[in-house]
C-alpha positions, -999 to +999 in steps of 0.1 A: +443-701-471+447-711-437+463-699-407+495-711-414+489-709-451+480-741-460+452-746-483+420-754-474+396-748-504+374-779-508+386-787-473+365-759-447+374-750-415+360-765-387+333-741-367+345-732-330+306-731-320+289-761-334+250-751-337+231-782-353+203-772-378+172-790-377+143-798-401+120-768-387+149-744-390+149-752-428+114-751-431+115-719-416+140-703-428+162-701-400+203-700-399+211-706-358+249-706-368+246-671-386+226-660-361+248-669-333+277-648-355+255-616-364+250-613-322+285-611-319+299-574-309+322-563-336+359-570-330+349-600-309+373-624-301+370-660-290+398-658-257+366-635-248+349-664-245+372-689-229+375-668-196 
């Protein structure tokens, strides 16, 4: 359920970081979007970001 509670199974959510994946990070086992996440402090939020 969304933000608003709509539905969105089968649907997603769209990512607010897009980090592409390539050929060599499947080959090597590599997540750049998960890894981008697991940096993140704890209780992060994204206005921290935006300035």
């Amino acid at each position: 359920m969304g933000a608003n509670r709509e539905l969105i199974n089968g649907i997603g959510v769209a990512p607010d970081h897009y980090l592409p994946l390539t050929a060599k990070d499947l080959r090597e086992g590599r997540d750049p979007a998960m890894a981008a996440a697991a940096a993140r402090p704890i209780g992060w939020r994204i206005s921290e970001d935006r300035g």
